[in-house]
Every structure is written in structure tokens, then in C-alpha cells.
LOVEXGU-551285 format. One line per 10 residues: number of its first residue (from 1); for each residue x, y, z of N, C-alpha, C. Coordinates in steps of 0.02 Angstrom, whole numbers. Example, Ala and Ser with C-alpha at 12.3 -4.5 7.8 and 13.67 -1.06 7.14 Angstrom:
1> 660/-284/390/615/-225/390/660/-165/390; 642/-112/354/684/-53/357/645/2/394
END
This chain:
1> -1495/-2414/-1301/-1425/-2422/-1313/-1385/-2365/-1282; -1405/-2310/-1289/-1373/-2253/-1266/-1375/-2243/-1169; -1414/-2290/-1139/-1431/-2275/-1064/-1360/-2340/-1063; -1348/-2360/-1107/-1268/-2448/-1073/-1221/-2417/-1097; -1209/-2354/-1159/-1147/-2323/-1154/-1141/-2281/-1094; -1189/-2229/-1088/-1184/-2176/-1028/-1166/-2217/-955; -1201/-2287/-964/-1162/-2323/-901/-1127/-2344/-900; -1105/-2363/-941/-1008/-2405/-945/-979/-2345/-926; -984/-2275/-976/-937/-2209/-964/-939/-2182/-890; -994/-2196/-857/-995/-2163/-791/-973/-2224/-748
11> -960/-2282/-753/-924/-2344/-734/-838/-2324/-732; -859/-2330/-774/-744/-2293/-807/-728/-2247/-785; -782/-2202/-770/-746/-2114/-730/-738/-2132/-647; -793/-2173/-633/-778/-2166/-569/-742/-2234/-545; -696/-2292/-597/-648/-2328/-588/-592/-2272/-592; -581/-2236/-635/-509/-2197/-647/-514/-2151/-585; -582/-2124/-565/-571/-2082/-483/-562/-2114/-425; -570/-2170/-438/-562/-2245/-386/-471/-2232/-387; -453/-2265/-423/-379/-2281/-451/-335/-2215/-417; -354/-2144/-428/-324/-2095/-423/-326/-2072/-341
21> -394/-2097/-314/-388/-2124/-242/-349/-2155/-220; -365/-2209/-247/-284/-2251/-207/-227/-2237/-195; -205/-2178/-239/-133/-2159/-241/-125/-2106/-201; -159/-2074/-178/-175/-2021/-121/-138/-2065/-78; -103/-2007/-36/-54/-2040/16/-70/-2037/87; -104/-1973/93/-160/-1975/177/-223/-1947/154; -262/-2009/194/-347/-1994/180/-373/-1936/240; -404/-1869/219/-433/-1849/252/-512/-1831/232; -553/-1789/277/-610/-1790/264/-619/-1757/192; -578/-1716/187/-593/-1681/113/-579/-1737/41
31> -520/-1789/64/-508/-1843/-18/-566/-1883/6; -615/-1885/54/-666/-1938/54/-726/-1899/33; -733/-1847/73/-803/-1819/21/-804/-1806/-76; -722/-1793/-89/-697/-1794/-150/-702/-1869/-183; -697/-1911/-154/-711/-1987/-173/-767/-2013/-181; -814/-1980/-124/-895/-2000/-140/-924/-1956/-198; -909/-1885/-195/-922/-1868/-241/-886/-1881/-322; -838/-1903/-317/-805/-1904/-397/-811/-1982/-411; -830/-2042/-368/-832/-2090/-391/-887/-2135/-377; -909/-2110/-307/-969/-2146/-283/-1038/-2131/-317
41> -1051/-2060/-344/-1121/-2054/-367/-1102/-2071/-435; -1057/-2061/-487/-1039/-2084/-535/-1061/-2165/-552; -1020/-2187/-514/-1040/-2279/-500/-1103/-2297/-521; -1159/-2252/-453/-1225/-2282/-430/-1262/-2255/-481; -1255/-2213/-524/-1311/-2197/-575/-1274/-2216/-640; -1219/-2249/-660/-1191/-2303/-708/-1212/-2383/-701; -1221/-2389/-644/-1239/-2443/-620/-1328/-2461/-621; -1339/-2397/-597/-1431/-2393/-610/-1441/-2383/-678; -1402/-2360/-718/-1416/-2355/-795/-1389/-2423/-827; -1352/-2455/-814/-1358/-2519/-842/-1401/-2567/-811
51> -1429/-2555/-763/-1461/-2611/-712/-1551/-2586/-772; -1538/-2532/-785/-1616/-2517/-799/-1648/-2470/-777; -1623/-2461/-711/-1689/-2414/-661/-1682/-2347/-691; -1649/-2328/-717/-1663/-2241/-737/-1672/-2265/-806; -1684/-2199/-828/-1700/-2189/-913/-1779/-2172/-947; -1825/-2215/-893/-1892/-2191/-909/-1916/-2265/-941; -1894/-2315/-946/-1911/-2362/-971/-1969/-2383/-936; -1989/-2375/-872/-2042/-2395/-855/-2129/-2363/-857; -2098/-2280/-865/-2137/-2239/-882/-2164/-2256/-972; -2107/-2275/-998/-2129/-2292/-1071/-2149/-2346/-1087
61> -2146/-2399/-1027/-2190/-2465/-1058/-2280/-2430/-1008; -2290/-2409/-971/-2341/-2362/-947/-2375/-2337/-1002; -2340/-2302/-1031/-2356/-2244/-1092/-2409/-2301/-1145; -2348/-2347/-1174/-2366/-2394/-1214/-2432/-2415/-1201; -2418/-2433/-1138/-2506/-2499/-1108/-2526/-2444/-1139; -2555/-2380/-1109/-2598/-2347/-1078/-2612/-2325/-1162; -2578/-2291/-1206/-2604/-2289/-1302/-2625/-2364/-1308; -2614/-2423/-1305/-2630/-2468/-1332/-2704/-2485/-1304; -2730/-2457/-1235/-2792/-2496/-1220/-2828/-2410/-1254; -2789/-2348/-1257/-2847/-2311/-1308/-2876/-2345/-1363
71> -2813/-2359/-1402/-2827/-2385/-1451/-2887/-2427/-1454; -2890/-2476/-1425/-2933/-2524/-1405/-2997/-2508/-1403; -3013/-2463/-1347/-3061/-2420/-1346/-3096/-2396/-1396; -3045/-2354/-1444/-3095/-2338/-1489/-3085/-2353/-1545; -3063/-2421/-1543/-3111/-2463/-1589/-3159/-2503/-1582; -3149/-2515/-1524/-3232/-2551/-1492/-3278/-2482/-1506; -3273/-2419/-1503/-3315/-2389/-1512/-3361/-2385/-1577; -3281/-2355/-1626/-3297/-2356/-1681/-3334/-2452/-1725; -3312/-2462/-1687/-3360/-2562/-1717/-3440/-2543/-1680; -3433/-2508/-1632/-3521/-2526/-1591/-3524/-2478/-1643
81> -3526/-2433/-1666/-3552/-2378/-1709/-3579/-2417/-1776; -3541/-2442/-1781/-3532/-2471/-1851/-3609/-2546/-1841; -3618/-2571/-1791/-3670/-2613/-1748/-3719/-2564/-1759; -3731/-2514/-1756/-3791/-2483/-1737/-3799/-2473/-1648; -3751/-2468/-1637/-3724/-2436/-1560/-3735/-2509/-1503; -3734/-2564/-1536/-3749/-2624/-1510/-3683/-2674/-1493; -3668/-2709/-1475/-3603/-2741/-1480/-3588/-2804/-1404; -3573/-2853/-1444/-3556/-2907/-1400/-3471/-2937/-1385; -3455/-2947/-1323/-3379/-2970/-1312/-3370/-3004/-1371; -3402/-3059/-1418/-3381/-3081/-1460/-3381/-3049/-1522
91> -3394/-3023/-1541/-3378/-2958/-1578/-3345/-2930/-1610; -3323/-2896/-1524/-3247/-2869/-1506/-3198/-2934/-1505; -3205/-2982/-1491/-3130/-3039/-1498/-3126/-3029/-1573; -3167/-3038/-1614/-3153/-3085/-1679/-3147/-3039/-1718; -3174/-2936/-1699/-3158/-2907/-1755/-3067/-2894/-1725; -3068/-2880/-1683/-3007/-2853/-1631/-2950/-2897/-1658; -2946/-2949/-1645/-2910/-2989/-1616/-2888/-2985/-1566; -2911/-2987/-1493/-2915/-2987/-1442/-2939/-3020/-1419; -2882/-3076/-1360/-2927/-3098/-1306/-2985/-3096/-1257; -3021/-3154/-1234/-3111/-3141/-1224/-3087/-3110/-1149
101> -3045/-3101/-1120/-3037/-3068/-1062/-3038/-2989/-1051; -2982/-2962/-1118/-2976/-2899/-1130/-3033/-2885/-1157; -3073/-2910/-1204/-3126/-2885/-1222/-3164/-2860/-1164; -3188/-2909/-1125/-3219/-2896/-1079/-3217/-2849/-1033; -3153/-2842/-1029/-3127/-2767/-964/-3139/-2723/-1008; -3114/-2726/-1067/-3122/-2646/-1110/-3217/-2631/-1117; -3243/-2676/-1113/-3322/-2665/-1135/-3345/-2643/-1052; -3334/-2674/-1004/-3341/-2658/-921/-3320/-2593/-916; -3250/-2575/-946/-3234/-2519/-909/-3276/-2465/-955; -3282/-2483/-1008/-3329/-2421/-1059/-3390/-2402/-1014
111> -3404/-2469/-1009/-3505/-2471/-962/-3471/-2419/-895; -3440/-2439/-850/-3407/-2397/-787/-3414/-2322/-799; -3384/-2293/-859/-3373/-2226/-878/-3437/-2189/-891; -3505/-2229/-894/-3550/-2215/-925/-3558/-2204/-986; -3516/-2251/-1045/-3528/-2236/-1114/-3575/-2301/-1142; -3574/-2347/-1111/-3632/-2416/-1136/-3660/-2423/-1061; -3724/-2458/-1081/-3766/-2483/-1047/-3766/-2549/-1048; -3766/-2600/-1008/-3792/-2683/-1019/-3812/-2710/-1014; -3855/-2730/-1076/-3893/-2769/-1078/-3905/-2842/-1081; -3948/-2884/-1077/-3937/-2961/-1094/-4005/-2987/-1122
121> -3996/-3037/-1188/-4049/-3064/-1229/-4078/-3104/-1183; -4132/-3146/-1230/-4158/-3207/-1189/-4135/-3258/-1159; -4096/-3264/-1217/-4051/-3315/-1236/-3989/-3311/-1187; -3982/-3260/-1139/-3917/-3256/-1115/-3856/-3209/-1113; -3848/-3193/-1190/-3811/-3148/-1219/-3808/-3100/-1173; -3714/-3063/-1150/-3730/-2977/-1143/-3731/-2934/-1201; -3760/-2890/-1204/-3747/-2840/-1247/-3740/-2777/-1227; -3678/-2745/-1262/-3658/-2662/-1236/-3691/-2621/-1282; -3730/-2600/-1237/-3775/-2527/-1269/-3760/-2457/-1264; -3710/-2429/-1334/-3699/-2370/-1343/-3740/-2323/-1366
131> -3779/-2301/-1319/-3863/-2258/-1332/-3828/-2198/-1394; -3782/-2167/-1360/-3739/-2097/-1397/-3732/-2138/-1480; -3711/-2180/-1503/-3691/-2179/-1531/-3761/-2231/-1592; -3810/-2222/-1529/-3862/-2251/-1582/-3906/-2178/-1592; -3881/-2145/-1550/-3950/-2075/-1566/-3904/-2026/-1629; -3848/-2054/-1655/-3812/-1994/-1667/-3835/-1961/-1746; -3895/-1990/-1771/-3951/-1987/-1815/-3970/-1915/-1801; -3980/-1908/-1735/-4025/-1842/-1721/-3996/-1784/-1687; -3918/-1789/-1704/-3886/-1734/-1691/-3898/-1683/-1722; -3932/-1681/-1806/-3946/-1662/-1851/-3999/-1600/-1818
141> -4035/-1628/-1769/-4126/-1564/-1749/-4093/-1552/-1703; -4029/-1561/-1666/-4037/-1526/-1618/-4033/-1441/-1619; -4055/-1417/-1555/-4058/-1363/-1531/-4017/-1329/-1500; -4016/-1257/-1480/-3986/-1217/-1420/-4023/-1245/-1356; -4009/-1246/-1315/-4023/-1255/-1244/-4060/-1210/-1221; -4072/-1145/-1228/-4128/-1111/-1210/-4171/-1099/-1249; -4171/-1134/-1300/-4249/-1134/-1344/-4303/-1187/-1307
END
């Protein structure tokens, strides 16, 4: 709301520097660089602020995706955990509520990162194998590294 006031107001400044142009009685180079500057950049970034393009709105639907497929993430994690570090696209649709597409990219791109492995039953089935999160039993013995 505040990016369509700041553009109406920078609309109106550089109509009233428009107007105050006109009444100028000889144009020289100085009332024209005074015109581009007092009404022309005024205009174009009132005009880009009501049109949309400034403000960050696009950076913040970016922002959005980009928390919402974390999100995603780790809860597919936290569910394979909860599996016993095991977990199938269907799974993820029906605990998620998420489409079998997104499921699928979010479980691909996990495997990509190297956090699951994939596997497939006899039967067909894939299954995402989160080794980390099936060993995490034996975090308990671990060691220093130079023992």
C-alpha cells in the first residue's frame, strides 16, 4: 500500500513541475535539464512504483519460495527420521500435503546434495535412504578423530 501512495505523490510532484514548466516563457538548456530532473525522474519511479517494478516485491516472493521449500525440506527430513531414516514420495504427499511432483523434486534434490541415497524394492517402489539419520543411534560412541 505504501509503494501506490509514494507513487501517486511522486506522480503529483512531477505533474505540478510539469504545469510550472509550461508557464516558463523561454525554454533553455538549463529549464530542460531542470524539467528532466524535477519531473521526469519523479514520473518514472512513481510510475515504476505503481506499475510494481520497484519495492522488492519480487525479491520477496523469491524470499517466500525459497523459506517455503526449507520448510519442506525439513520436514521431509524430520518424517524420514521419524521412518527410521527410510521414506517414500508417498509419504511425503500424504504426510505433507504436497503434490506427487513437489514431493518428488524435494526428495531428488535431497538425494543431489548427498543427504539420501535411492533405493528401490522388488516390487518397484523408490525409497530415500537417509543413512545420517538412521546411524544417529551411534552418535552416542563416537570418538575424537585422532584416537
Amino acid at each position: 500500500m505504501s509503494r501506490k501512495i509514494g507513487g501517486v505523490a511522486l506522480c503529483i510532484v512531477a505533474g505540478l513541475m510539469l504545469l510550472g514548466f509550461a508557464q516558463v516563457g523561454s525554454v533553455t538548456a538549463a529549464s530542460l535539464i531542470a524539467l528532466i530532473l524535477g519531473a521526469g525522474i519523479p514520473a518514472a519511479v512513481g510510475i515504476a512504483l505503481l506499475a510494481g517494478r520497484l519495492g522488492g516485491d519480487r525479491s520477496l516472493t523469491r524470499a517466500k519460495v525459497q523459506l517455503r521449500r526449507q520448510t519442506i525440506e525439513a520436514e521431509v527430513l524430520r518424517l524420514a527420521g521419524q521412518r527410521e531414516g527410510k521414506i517414500t514420495v508417498v509419504e511425503v504427499v500424504s504426510e505433507l500435503a504436497i503434490d506427487h511432483s513437489e514431493a518428488t523434486d524435494v526428495l531428488e534434490t535431497l538425494s543431489v546434495r548427498g543427504l539420501a541415497d535411492i533405493q528401490i524394492t522388488d516390487s518397484g517402489t523408490i525409497v530415500y535412504d537417509f543413512r545420517d539419520l538412521r546411524l544417529l543411534g551411534e552418535k552416542g560412541s563416537a570418538k575424537d578423530v585422532l584416537e
